[in-house]
C-alpha positions as CSV (number, residue, x, y, z in Angstrom):
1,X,3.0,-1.8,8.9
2,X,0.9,-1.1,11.7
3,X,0.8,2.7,10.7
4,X,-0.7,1.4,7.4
5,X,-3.6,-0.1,9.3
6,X,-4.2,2.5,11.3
7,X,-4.6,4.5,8.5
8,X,-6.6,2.3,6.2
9,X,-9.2,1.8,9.1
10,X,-12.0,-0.4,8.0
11,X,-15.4,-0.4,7.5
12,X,-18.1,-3.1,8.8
13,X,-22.1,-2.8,8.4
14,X,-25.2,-4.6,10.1
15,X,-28.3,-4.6,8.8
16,X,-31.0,-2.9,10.6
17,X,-34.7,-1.5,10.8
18,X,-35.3,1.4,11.9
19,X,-37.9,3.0,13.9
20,X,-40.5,3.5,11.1
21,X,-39.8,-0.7,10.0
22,X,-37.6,0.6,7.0
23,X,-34.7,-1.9,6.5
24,X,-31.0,-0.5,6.3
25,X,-27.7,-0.6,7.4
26,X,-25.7,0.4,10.4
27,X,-21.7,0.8,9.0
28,X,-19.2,1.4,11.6
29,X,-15.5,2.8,10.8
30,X,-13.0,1.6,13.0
31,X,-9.6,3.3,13.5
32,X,-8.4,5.1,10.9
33,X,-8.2,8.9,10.1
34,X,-10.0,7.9,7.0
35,X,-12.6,6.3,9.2
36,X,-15.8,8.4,8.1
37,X,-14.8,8.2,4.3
38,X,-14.6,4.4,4.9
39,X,-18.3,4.4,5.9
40,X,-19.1,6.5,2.8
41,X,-17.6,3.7,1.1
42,X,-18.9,1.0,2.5
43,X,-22.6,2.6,1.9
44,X,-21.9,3.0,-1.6
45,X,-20.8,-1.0,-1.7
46,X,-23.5,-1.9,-0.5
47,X,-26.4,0.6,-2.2
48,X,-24.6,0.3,-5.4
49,X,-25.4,2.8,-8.4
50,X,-28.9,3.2,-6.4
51,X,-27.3,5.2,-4.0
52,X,-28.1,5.7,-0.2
53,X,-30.4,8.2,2.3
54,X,-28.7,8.8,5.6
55,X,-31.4,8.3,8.2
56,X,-31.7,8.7,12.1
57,X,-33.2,5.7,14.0
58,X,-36.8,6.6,13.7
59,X,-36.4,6.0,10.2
60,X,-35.9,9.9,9.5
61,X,-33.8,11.7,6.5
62,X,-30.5,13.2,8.6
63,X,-27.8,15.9,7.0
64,X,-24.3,14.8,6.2
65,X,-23.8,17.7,9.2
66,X,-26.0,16.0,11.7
67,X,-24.4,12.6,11.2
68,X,-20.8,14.1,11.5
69,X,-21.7,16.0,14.9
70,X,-22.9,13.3,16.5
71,X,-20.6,10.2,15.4
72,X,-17.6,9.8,17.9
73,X,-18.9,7.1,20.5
74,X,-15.8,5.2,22.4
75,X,-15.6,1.1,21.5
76,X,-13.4,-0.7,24.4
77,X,-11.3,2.4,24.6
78,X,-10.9,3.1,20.4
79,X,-12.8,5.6,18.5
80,X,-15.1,4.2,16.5
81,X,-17.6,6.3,13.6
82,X,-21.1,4.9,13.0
83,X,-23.7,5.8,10.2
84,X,-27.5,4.4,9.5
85,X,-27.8,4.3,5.5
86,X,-30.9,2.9,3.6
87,X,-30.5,2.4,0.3
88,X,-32.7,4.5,-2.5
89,X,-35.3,1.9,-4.4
């Protein structure tokens, strides 16, 4: 059982403004070696069909690539994933 959660992971999100006053969402995936496609998820549950822009904290458009170098920050000793989505108008 514990395997099961460890592979599920899960997904939480805060909203946030950024830098340039843009509201949006911080999502961080816990645990998990499915912890980044969790936060994918969780983005497109929240932005619905409108669909989501990955942004920096200034506000600023960021690359799937960018977000994926610099995502691993340590939480009380777990790995933990983080994104900053805004969701398309």
């Amino acid at each position: 059982m514990l395997l099961g959660l460890l592979l599920a992971g899960c997904a939480s999100a805060d909203p946030v403004n950024f830098g340039n006053g843009q509201p949006g969402y911080a999502i961080k995936c816990d645990l998990g070696l499915n912890g980044l496609d969790q936060c994918y998820r969780k983005a497109g549950s929240l932005c619905t069909d409108r669909g989501y822009t990955l942004r920096d904290w200034q506000g600023k458009q960021t690359t799937f690539d960018a977000v994926e170098q610099n995502l691993d920050q340590s939480l009380s000793g777990f790995q933990a994933k983080a994104i900053l989505v805004q969701c398309n108008p």
